[in-house]
matplotlib code that plots the C-alpha trace (Angstrom):
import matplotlib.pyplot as plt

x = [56.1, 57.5, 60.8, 63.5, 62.8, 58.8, 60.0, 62.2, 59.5, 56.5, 58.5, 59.8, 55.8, 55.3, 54.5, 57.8, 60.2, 63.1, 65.4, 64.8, 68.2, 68.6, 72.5, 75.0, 76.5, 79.8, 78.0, 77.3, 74.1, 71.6, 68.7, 67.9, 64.9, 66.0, 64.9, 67.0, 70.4, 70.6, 73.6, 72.1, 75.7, 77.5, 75.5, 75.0, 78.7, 78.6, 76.3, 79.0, 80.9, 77.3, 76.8, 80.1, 79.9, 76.4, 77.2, 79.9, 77.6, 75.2, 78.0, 79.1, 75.3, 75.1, 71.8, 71.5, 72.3, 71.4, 68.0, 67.2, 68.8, 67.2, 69.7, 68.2, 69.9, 69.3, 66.8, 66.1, 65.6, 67.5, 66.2, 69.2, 67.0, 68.6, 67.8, 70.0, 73.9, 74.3, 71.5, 70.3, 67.4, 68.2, 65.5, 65.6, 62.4, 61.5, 61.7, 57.6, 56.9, 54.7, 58.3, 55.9, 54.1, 57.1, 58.8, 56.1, 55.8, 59.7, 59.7, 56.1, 57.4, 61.4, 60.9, 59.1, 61.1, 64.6, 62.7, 63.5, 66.7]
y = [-14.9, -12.5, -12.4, -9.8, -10.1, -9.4, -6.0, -5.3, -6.0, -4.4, -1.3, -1.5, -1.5, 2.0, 4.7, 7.0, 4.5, 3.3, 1.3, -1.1, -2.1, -4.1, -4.1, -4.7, -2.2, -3.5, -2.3, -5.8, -6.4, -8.3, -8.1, -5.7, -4.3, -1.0, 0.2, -0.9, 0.9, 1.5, -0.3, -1.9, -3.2, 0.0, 1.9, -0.2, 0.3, 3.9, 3.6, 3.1, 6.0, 7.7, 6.3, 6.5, 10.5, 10.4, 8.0, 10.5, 13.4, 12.1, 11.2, 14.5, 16.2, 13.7, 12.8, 8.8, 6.7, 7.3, 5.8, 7.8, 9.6, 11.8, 12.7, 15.7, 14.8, 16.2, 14.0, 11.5, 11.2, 8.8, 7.6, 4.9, 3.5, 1.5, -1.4, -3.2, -3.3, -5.1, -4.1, -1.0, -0.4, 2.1, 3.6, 5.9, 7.3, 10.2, 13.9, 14.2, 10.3, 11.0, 10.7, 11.5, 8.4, 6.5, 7.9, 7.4, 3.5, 2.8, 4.5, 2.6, -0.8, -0.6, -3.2, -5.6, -4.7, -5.4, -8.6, -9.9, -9.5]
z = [-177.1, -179.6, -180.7, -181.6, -185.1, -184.1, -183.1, -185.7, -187.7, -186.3, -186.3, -189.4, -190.4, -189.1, -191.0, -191.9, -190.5, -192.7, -190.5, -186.9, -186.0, -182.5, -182.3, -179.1, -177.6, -179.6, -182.8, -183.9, -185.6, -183.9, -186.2, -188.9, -191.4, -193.5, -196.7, -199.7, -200.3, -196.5, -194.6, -191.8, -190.6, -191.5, -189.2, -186.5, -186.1, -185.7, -182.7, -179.9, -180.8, -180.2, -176.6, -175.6, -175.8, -175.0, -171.5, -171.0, -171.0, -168.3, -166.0, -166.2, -165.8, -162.9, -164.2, -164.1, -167.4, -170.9, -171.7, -175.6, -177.6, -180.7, -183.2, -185.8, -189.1, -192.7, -194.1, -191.5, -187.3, -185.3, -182.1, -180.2, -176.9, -174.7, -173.8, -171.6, -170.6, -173.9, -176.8, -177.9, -181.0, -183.6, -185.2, -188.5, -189.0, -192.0, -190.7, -191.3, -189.0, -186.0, -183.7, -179.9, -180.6, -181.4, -177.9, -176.0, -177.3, -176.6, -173.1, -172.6, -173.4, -172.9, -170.0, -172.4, -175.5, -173.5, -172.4, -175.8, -176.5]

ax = plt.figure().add_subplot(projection="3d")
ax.plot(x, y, z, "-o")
ax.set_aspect("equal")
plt.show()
């Protein structure tokens, strides 16, 4: 059976991805692959601050929990997917990636990717 670090790996392989980060909803870093002269741990601590205001949002819409969230940012694309009550996967992936594929494959395989952690 695969393991976290599996996934972190695998999509750490893709094309135009530069960061997997499997973190708790705490911010604490679970497992990491990023290209050098990122801060894996640094980030992963900005992500609750992200899904409070995003968890927020959806109560307010009255439209079920957060399951993704693309953020647009200068020179890269974050996609936070959660996983579970306690994990989420940060993914930073170059502005020119094929990002549908990579949405499709998380919302595909959430069940078996949350199965890991």
């Amino acid at each position: 059976m695969p393991t976290i670090r599996d996934l972190v790996a695998a999509l750490r392989q893709r094309d135009g991805v530069e960061a997997a980060v499997v973190l708790g909803r705490d911010g604490l870093l679970i497992d990491s692959q990023a290209v050098p002269g990122l801060d894996a741990e640094h980030v992963a601590a900005h992500v609750p601050s992200i899904l409070q205001f995003a968890d927020d949002f959806a109560a307010a819409a009255q439209r079920g929990a957060l399951q993704t969230a693309v953020l647009e940012l200068d020179q890269s694309i974050a996609v936070v997917s959660c996983l579970s009550a306690d994990a989420v996967l940060l993914v930073l992936v170059q502005p020119n990636a094929n990002l549908g594929q990579l949405l499709y494959e998380l919302r595909r395989n959430r069940a078996n990717i949350a199965a890991l952690v």
